[in-house]
C-alpha positions as CSV (number, residue, x, y, z in Angstrom):
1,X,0.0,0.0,0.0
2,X,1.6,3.4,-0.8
3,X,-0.3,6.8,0.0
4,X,0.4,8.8,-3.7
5,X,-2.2,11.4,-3.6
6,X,-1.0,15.0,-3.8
7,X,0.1,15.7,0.4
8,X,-1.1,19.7,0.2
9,X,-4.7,20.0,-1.4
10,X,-4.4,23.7,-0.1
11,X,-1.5,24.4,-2.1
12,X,-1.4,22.7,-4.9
13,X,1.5,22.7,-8.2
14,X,1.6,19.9,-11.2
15,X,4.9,19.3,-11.1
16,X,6.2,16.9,-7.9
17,X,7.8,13.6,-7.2
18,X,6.3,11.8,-4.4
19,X,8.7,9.8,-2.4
20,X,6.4,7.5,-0.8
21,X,7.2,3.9,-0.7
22,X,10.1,1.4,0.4
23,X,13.4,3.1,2.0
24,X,16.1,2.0,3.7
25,X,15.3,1.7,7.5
26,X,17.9,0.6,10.6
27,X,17.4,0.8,14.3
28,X,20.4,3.2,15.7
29,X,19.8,1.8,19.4
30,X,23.3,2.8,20.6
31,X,23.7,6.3,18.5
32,X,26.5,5.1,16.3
33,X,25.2,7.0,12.8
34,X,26.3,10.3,12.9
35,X,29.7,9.1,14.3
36,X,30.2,5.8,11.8
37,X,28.5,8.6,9.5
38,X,25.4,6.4,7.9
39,X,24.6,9.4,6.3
40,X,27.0,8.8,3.9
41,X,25.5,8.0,0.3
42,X,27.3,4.3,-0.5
43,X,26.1,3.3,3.6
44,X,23.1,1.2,3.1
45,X,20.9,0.1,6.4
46,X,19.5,-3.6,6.6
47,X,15.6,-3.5,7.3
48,X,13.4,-1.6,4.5
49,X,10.3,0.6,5.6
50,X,7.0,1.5,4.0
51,X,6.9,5.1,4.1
52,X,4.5,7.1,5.8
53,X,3.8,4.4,7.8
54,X,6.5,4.4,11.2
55,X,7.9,0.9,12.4
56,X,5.8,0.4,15.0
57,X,3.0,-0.6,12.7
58,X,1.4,-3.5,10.2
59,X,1.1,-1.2,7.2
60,X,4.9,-0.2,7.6
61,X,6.1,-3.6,6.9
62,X,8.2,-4.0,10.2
63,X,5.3,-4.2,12.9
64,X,7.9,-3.7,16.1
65,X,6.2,-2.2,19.3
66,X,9.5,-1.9,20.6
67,X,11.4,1.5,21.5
68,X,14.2,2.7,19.8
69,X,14.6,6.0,20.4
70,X,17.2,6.7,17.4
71,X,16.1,5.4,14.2
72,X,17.4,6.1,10.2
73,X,16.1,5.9,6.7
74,X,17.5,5.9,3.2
75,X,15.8,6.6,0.2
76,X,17.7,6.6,-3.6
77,X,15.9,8.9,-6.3
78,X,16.8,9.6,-9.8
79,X,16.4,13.4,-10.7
80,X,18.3,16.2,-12.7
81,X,18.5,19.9,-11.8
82,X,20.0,22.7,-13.1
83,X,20.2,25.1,-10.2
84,X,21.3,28.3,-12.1
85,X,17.2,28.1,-13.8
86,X,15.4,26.1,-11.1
87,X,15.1,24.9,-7.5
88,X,13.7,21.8,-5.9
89,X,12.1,21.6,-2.6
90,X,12.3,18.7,-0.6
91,X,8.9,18.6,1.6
92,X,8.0,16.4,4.9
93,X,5.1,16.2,6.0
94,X,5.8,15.5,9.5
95,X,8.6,13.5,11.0
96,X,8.1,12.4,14.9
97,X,9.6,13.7,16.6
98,X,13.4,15.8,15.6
99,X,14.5,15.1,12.3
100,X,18.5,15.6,10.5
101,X,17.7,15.5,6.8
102,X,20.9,15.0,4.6
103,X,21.7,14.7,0.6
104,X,24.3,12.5,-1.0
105,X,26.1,13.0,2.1
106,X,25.5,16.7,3.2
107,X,23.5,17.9,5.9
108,X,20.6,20.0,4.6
109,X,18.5,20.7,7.3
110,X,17.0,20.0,10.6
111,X,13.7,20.1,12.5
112,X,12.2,20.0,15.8
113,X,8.5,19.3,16.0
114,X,6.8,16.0,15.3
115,X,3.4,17.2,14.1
116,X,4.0,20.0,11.6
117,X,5.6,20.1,8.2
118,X,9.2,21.7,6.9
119,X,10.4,22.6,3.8
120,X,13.7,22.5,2.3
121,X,15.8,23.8,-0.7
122,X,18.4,20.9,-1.6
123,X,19.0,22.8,-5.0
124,X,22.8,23.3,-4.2
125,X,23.0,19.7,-2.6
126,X,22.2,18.3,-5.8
127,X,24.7,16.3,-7.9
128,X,24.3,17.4,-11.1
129,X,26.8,14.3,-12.5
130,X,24.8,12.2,-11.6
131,X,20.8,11.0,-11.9
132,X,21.2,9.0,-9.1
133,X,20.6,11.3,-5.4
134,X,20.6,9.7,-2.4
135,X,18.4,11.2,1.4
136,X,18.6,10.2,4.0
137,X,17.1,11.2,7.6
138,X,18.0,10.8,11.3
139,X,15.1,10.8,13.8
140,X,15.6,11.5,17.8
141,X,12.5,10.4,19.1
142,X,12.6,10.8,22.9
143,X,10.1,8.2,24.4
144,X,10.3,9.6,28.2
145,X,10.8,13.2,27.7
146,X,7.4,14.0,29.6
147,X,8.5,17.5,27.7
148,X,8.0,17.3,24.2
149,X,4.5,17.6,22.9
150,X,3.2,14.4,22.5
151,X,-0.4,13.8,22.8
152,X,-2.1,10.5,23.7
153,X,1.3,8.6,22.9
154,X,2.3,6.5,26.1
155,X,5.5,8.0,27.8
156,X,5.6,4.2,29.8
157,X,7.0,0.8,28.2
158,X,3.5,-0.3,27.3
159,X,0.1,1.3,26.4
160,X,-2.5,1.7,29.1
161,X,-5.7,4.1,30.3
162,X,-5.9,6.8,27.8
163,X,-2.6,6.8,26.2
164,X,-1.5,4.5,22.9
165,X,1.4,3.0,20.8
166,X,3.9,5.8,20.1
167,X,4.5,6.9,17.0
168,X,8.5,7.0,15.8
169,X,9.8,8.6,12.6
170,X,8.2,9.4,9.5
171,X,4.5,9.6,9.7
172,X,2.9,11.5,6.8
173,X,4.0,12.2,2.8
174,X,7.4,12.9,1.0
175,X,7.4,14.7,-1.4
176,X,9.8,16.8,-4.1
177,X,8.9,19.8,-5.9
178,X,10.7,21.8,-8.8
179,X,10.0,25.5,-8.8
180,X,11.6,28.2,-10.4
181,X,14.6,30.8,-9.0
182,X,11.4,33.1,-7.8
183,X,8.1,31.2,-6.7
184,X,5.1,31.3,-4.6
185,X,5.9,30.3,-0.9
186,X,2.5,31.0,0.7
187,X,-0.7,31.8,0.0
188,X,-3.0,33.0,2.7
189,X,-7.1,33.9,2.3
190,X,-8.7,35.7,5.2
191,X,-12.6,36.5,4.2
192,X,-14.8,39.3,5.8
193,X,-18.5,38.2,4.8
194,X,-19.5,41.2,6.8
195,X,-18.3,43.3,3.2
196,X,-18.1,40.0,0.9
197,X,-14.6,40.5,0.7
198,X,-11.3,38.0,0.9
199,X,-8.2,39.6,1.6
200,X,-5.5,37.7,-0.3
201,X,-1.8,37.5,0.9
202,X,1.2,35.8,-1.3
203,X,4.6,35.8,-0.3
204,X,7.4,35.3,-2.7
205,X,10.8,33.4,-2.0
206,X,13.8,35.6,-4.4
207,X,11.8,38.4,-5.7
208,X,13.0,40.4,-8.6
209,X,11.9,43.1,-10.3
210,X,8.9,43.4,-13.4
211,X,7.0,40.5,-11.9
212,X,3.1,39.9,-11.9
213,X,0.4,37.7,-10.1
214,X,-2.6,36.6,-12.1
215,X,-5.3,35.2,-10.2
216,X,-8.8,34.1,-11.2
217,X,-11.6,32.8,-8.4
218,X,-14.2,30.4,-9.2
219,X,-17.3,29.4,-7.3
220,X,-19.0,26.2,-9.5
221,X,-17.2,26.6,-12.6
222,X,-17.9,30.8,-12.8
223,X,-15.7,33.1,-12.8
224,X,-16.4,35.4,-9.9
225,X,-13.2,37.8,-10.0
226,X,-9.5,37.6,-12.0
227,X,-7.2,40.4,-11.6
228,X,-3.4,40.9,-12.3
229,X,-1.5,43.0,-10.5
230,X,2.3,44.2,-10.2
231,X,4.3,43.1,-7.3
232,X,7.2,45.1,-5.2
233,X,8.6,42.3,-3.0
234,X,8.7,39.2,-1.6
235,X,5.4,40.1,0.4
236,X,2.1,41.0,-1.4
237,X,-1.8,42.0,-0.3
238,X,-5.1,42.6,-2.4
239,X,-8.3,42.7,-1.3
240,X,-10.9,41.3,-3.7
241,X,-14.5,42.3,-3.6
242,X,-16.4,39.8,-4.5
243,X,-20.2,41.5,-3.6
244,X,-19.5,43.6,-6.6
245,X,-18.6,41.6,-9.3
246,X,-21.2,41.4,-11.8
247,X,-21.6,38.0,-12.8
248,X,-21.3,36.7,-8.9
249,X,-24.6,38.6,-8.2
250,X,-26.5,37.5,-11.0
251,X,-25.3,33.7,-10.3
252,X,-25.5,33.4,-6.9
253,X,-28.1,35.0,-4.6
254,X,-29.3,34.3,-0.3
255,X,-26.1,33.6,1.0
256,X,-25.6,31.0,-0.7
257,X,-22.2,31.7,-1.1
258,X,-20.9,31.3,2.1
259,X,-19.4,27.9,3.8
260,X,-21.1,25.3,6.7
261,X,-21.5,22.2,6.6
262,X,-25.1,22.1,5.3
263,X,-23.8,23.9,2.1
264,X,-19.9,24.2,1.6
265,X,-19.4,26.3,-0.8
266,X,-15.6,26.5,-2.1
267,X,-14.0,29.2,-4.0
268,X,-11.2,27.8,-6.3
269,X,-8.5,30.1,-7.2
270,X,-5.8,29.7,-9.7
271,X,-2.7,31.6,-9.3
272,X,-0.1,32.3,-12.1
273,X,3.2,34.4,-11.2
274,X,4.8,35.7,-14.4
275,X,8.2,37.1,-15.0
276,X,10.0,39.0,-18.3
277,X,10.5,35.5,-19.4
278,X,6.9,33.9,-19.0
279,X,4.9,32.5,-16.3
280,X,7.3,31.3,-13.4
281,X,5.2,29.3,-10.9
282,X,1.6,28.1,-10.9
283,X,-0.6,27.4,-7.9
284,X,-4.0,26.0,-7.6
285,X,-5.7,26.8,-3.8
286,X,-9.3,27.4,-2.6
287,X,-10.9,28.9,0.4
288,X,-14.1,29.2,1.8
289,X,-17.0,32.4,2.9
290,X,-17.3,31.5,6.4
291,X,-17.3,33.6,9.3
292,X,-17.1,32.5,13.4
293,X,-18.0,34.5,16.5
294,X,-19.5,34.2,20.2
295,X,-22.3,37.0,21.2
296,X,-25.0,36.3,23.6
297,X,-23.8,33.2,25.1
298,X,-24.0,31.5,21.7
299,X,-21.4,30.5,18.9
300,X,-22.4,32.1,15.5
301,X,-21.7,31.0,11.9
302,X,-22.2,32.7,9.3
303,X,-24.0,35.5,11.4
304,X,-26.4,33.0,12.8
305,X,-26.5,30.9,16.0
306,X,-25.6,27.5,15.2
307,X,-25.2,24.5,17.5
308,X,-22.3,22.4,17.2
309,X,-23.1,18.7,17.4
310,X,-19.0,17.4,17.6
311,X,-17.9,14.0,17.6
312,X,-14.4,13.2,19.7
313,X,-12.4,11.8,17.0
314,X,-8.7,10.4,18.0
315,X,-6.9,10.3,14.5
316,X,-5.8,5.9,14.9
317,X,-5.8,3.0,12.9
318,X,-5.4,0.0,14.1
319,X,-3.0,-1.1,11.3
320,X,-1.4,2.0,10.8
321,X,-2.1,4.1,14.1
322,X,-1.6,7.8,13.3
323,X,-1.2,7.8,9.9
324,X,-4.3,7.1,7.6
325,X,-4.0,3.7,5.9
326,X,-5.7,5.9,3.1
327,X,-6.5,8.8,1.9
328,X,-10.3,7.5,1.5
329,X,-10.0,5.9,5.5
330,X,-9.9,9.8,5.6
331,X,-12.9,11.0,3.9
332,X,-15.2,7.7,5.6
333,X,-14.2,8.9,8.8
334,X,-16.3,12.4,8.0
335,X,-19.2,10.5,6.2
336,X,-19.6,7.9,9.4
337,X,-19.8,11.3,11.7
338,X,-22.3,12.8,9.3
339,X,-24.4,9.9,8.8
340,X,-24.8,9.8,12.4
341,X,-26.0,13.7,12.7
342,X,-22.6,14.9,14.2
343,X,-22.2,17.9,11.8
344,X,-18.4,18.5,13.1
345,X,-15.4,17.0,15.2
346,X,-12.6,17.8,18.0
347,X,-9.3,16.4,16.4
348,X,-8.0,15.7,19.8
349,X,-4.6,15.8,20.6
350,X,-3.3,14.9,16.9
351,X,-2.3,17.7,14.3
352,X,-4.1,15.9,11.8
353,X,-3.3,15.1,8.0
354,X,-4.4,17.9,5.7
355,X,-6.2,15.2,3.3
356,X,-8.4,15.2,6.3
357,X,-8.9,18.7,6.5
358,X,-9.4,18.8,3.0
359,X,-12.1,16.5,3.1
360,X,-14.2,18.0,5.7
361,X,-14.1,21.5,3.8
362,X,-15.2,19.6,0.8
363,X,-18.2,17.1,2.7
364,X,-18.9,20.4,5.2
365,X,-17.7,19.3,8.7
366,X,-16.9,21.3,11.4
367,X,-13.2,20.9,13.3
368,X,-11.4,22.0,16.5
369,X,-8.0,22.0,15.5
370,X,-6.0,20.8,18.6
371,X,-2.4,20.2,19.1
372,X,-0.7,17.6,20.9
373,X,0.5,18.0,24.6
374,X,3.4,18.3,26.4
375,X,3.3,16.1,30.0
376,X,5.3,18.4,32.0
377,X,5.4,22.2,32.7
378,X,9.0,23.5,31.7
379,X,10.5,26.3,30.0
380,X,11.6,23.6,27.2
381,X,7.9,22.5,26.6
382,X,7.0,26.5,26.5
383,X,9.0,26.5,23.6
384,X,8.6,23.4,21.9
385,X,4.0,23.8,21.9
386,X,4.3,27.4,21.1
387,X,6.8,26.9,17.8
388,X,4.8,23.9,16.8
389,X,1.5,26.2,17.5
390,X,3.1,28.7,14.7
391,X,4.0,26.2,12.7
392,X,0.3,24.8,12.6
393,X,-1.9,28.1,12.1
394,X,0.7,28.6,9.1
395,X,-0.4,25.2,7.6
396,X,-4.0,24.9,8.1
397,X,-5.2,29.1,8.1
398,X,-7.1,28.2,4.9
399,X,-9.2,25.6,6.0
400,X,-12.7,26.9,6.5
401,X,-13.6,23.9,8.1
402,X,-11.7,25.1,11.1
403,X,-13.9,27.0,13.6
404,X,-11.6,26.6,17.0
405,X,-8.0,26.1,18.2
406,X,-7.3,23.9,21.3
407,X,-3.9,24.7,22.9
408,X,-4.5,22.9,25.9
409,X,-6.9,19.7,27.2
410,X,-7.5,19.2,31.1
411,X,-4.7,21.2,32.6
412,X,-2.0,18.3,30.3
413,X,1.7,20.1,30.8
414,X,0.3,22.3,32.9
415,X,-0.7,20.8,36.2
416,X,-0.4,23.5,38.7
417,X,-2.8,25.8,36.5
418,X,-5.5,26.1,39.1
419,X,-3.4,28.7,41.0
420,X,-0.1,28.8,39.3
421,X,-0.1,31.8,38.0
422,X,3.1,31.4,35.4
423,X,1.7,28.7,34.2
424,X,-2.0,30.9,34.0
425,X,0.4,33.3,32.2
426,X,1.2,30.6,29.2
427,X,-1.9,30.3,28.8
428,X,-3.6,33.6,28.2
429,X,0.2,34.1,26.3
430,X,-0.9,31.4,24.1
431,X,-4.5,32.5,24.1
432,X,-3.3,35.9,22.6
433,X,-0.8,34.5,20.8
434,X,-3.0,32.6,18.4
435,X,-5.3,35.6,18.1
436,X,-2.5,37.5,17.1
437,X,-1.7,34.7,14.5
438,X,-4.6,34.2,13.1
439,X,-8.2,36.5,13.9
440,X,-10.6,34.5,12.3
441,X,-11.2,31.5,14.6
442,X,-11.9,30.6,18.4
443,X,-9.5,29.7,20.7
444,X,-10.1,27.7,24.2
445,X,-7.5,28.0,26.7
446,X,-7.7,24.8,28.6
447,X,-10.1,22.6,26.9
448,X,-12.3,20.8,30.0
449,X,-11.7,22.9,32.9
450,X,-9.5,25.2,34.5
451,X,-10.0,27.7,32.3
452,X,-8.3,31.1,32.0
453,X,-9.2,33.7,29.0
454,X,-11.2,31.6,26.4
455,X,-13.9,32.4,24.1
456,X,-16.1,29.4,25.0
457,X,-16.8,27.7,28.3
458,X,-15.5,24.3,27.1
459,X,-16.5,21.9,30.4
460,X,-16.2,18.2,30.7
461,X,-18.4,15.6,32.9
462,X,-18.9,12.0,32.3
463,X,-20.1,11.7,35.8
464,X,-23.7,10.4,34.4
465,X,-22.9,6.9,36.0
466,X,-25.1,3.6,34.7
467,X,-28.7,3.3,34.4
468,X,-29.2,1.9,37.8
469,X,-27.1,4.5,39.2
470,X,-30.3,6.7,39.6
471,X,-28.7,9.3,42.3
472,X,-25.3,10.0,40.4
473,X,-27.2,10.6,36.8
474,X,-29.5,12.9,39.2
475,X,-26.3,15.3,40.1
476,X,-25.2,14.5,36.2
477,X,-28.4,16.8,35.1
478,X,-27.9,18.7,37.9
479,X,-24.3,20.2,37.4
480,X,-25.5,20.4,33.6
481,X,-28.8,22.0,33.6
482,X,-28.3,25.3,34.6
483,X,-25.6,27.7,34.7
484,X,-24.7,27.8,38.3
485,X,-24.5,23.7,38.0
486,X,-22.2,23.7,35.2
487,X,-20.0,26.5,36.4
488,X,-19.8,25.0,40.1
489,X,-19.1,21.0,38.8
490,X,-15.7,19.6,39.6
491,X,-16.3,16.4,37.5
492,X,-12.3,15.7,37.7
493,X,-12.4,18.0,41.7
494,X,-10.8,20.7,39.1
495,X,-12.8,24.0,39.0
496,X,-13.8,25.0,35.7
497,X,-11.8,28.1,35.8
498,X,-8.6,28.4,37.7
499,X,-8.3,31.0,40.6
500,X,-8.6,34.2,39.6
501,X,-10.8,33.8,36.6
502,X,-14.7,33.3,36.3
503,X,-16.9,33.5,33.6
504,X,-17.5,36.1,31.6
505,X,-20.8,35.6,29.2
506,X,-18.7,33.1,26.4
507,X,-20.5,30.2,25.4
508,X,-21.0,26.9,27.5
509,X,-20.4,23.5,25.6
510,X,-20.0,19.8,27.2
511,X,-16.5,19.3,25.3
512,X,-16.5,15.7,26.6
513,X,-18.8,13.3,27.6
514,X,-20.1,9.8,27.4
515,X,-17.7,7.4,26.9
516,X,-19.9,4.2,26.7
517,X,-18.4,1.5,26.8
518,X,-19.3,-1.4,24.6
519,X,-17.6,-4.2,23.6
520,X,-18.3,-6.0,19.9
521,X,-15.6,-8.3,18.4
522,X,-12.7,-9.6,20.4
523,X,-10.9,-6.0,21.6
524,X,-11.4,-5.9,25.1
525,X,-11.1,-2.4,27.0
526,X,-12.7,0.1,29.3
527,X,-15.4,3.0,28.7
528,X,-16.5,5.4,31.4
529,X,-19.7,3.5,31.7
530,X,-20.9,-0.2,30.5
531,X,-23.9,-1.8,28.0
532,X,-23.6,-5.8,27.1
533,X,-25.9,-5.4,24.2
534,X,-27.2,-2.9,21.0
535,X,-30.2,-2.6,22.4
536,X,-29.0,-1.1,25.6
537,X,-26.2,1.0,23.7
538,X,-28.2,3.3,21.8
539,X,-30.5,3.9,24.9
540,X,-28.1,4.6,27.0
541,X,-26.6,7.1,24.0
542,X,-30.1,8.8,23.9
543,X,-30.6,9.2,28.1
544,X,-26.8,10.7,27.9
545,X,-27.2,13.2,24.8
546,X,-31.0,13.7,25.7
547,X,-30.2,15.5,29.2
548,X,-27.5,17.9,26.8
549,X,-30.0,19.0,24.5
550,X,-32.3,20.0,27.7
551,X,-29.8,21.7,29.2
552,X,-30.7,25.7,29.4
553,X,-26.8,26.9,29.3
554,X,-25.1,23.9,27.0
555,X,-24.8,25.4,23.4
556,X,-23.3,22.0,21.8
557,X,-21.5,19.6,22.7
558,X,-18.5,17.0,21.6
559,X,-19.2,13.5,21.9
560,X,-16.7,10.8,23.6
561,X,-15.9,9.2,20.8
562,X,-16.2,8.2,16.8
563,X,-14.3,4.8,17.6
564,X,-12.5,2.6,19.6
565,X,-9.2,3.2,20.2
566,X,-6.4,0.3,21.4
567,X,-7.5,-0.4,25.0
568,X,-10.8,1.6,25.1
569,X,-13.7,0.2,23.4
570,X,-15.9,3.5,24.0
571,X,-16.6,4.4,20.4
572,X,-19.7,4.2,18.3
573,X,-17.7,2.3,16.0
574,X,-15.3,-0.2,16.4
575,X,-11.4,0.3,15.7
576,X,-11.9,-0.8,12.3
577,X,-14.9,1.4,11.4
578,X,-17.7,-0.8,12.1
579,X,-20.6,0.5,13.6
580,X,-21.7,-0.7,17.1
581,X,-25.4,-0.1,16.3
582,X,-27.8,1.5,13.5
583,X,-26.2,4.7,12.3
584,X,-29.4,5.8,11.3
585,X,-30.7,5.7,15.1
586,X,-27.7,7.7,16.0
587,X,-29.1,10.0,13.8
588,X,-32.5,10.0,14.7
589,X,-31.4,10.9,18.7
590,X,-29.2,14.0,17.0
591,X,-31.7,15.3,15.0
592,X,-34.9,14.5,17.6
593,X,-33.8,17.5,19.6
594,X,-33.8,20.5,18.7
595,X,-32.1,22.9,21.0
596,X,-33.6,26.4,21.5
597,X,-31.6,28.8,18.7
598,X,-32.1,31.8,21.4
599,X,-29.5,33.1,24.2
600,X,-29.1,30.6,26.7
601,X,-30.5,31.5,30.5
């Protein structure tokens, strides 16, 4: 199985060179390479590897649970380049967790940060003698730095309670680029439905004089706006008006322009950057209308309340655990959550894929974009969530299916929160810091409880006990029901917000609930409460969700979870996707209820 589908649907040029597929792979246990120098190009290693996939899974061809910390890979390519007229970009997707990337024997580059993607020019590494180029790439992946960002990934020797197999090396596409001696580095689309406009923002890499950018939007085939205009740097910004343009307001009328998931609309844009000597670079992107804000105690899309029916979705496979088996294993994952009424999903603690992202701006699917966290409060883990946090606004800012950023779940990396106040400090810092980055999304400064500055009140409980546990479910509606409930629970004996900081109007959503546990198949595991049959499992889903929908203060809610996931068996589907029960009585108990669209009490 090799993923081959173009890595970065956002940003999209014809010419490329995926590097997918079997490498050279060896285990560097005692931290021999860089001193026996395997980075040399006639070293070769003695295991092969199926890239994306990292060792310790099926699809990677090696299927080894255990750790090794230090591991290498070796991959030979054939390619000519002629760097005085051209350059060639050497892409990763992501690499878990520090990676030393080096070319027929040179070091070219180097990257901390196992979630987020890095670029680099290997034009002048290139030997241009020869067809034949050899890369190959160190990766340090420190499996009890409590540190490092690092999600649900188990810090111990084995997997156990909420935290999985880790994930080593590389985990998502490789890929090669050429490009021209000036090109198109970024493109960045920030829309303003308020004046149906969409500010545009390109930045160049070697800019030289008597140099244009051609673009042309389309929404369903028309063309909506094309302009050319002259640039003066390596940095450029237009605004487009798109309200004005003639044939846009004969073809499309009532807001049915904008994005959500009931109708997600996409604006395709082509981009064409022409020199002296002809067009230079070419760049196919999109982005979407779509507008998100808080007033009244309620989240607004689009300028209109909207209730967010989330589904908790963890990002595994059980043959390929982080990494999607497929780029389809991506887009099923949406249509499951949307066949069951969930219109959107939190991405918890995994920068996901942007083939996933992709696919929920095209199917219309709401996602909290959440990073993974660090386990221990340090200056070093200050630095290492808030480079990766740059690192991911810069990828994923064009995504219109992404409402919310999570920097932080349940007080992970930050235990002292509650009265801490440095650590309170990191996270407003954070808070402002993506705000700063990036103005046209929501951000939630400790996702669960302990919250400091945050634009919604994002609370979790699963104290709702089983059935017969009449008295527990009773304090369950009670701590949701109203607003002095929700804000006084201690579900985890954590108040919602830490000392120092109360509520201030923002929206209240259950972030996290449910859990039930039910086992189908042989995978044996935990969920927060128990059901030995269907039957049982969708009523006990319904007299969970049904007490959130009559809740006076909850506007939405994120469901615990889409699937199971190693040792917990809590999902509506199984590990491999199968569903539990009827989807279509999901469904029914998600659409049934129909929340109040009006300011919560």
């Amino acid at each position: 199985m090799k993923r081959e589908e173009y890595p970065r649907p956002q940003f999209v040029r014809d010419n490329w060179m995926n590097l997918n597929g079997v490498w050279e792979f060896a285990f560097d246990d005692h931290d021999r390479g860089m001193a026996e120098k395997w980075y040399q190009s006639d070293r070769t290693f003695d295991q092969q590897i199926n890239v994306p996939f990292v060792y310790q899974t099926e699809l990677s061809g090696i299927n080894s649970q255990e750790t090794h910390e230090i591991v290498w890979y070796k991959r030979r390519f054939e390619l000519e380049a002629d760097a005085e007229r051209e350059r060639v970009l050497l892409h990763f997707g992501a690499v878990d967790y520090e990676a030393t990337v080096f070319l027929n024997g040179m070091m070219v580059g180097h990257h901390i940060g196992g979630h987020t993607p890095f670029t680099i020019d290997i034009s002048p590494f290139i030997a241009e003698e020869l067809l034949e180029q050899v890369l190959t790439v160190r990766v340090y992946d420190p499996r009890y730095d409590e540190r490092i960002p690092r999600g649900k990934q188990t810090w111990d020797e084995t997997p156990h309670s909420i935290w999985y197999t880790n994930t080593t090396g590389i985990w998502q596409t490789v890929w090669l680029e050429r490009v021209a001696h000036t090109y198109i580095d970024t493109v960045l689309f920030t829309p303003n439905i308020d004046d149906g406009s969409v500010k545009v923002t390109v930045d160049l890499v070697n800019y030289v004089e008597n140099q244009w950018i051609a673009y042309e939007i389309k929404l369903k085939d028309v063309v909506v706006a094309a302009g050319k205009w002259q640039i003066k740097s390596n940095f450029n910004e237009i605004i487009v008006q798109l309200n004005q343009q003639k044939v846009f307001r004969s073809a499309f009328h009532d807001s049915g322009w904008y994005w959500s998931p009931e109708r997600p609309n996409l604006f395709d844009v082509h981009f064409k950057l022409i020199g002296e000597e002809g067009v230079l670079d070419q760049v196919d992107s999109y982005f979407g209308m779509r507008k998100i804000h808080t007033e009244k105690g309620m989240v607004y899309l689009n300028n209109k309340p909207y209730y967010q029916k989330l589904i908790l979705d963890q990002g595994y496979w059980p043959e390929s655990l982080m990494t999607a088996p497929s780029d389809e294993a991506l887009k099923r994952d949406i249509e499951l959550s949307k066949e069951m009424g969930f219109n959107g999903c939190r991405k918890h603690q995994k920068v996901e894929d942007p083939r996933f992202l992709y696919w929920a701006d095209q199917l219309g699917f709401l996602v909290w974009g959440e990073s993974p966290s660090a386990h221990y409060f340090s200056k070093e883990s200050i630095d290492y969530v808030t480079n990766e946090w740059k690192e991911i606004v810069k990828r994923d800012y064009n995504h219109p299916s992404i409402v919310t950023w999570v920097p932080f779940n349940e007080s992970w990396g930050i235990g002292e929160i509650g009265r801490d106040r440095q650590q309170q400090h990191y996270t407003q810092a954070l808070y402002h810091l993506l705000h700063a980055l990036d103005p046209s999304r929501l951000v939630i400064s400790n996702d669960g409880w302990e919250m400091t500055e945050s634009d919604i009140a994002a609370v979790h409980n699963y104290q709702h006990g089983q059935v017969a546990e009449v008295k527990k479910f009773d304090k369950y509606i009670e701590d949701i029901h109203t607003k002095s409930g929700i804000l006084s629970s201690q579900s985890a004996n954590r108040a919602i917000y830490a000392e120092g900081f109360t509520h201030q109007g923002e929206p209240i959503l259950l972030t996290e609930f449910g859990g039930i546990g039910y086992k189908v198949g042989e995978q044996a595991g935990w969920g927060y409460t128990t059901v030995n049959s269907e039957e049982d499992f969708v009523l006990e889903y319904e007299r969970v969700v049904k007490e959130v929908f009559n809740s006076e203060v909850i506007f939405g809610f994120c469901y615990t979870q889409l699937y199971d996931v190693e040792q917990e068996i809590n999902g509506l589907l199984t590990y491999d996707r199968q569903p539990k029960c009827s989807l279509d009585k999901i469904k029914e108990i998600n659409s049934q209820y129909h929340p109040n669209m009006v300011s919560p009490k």
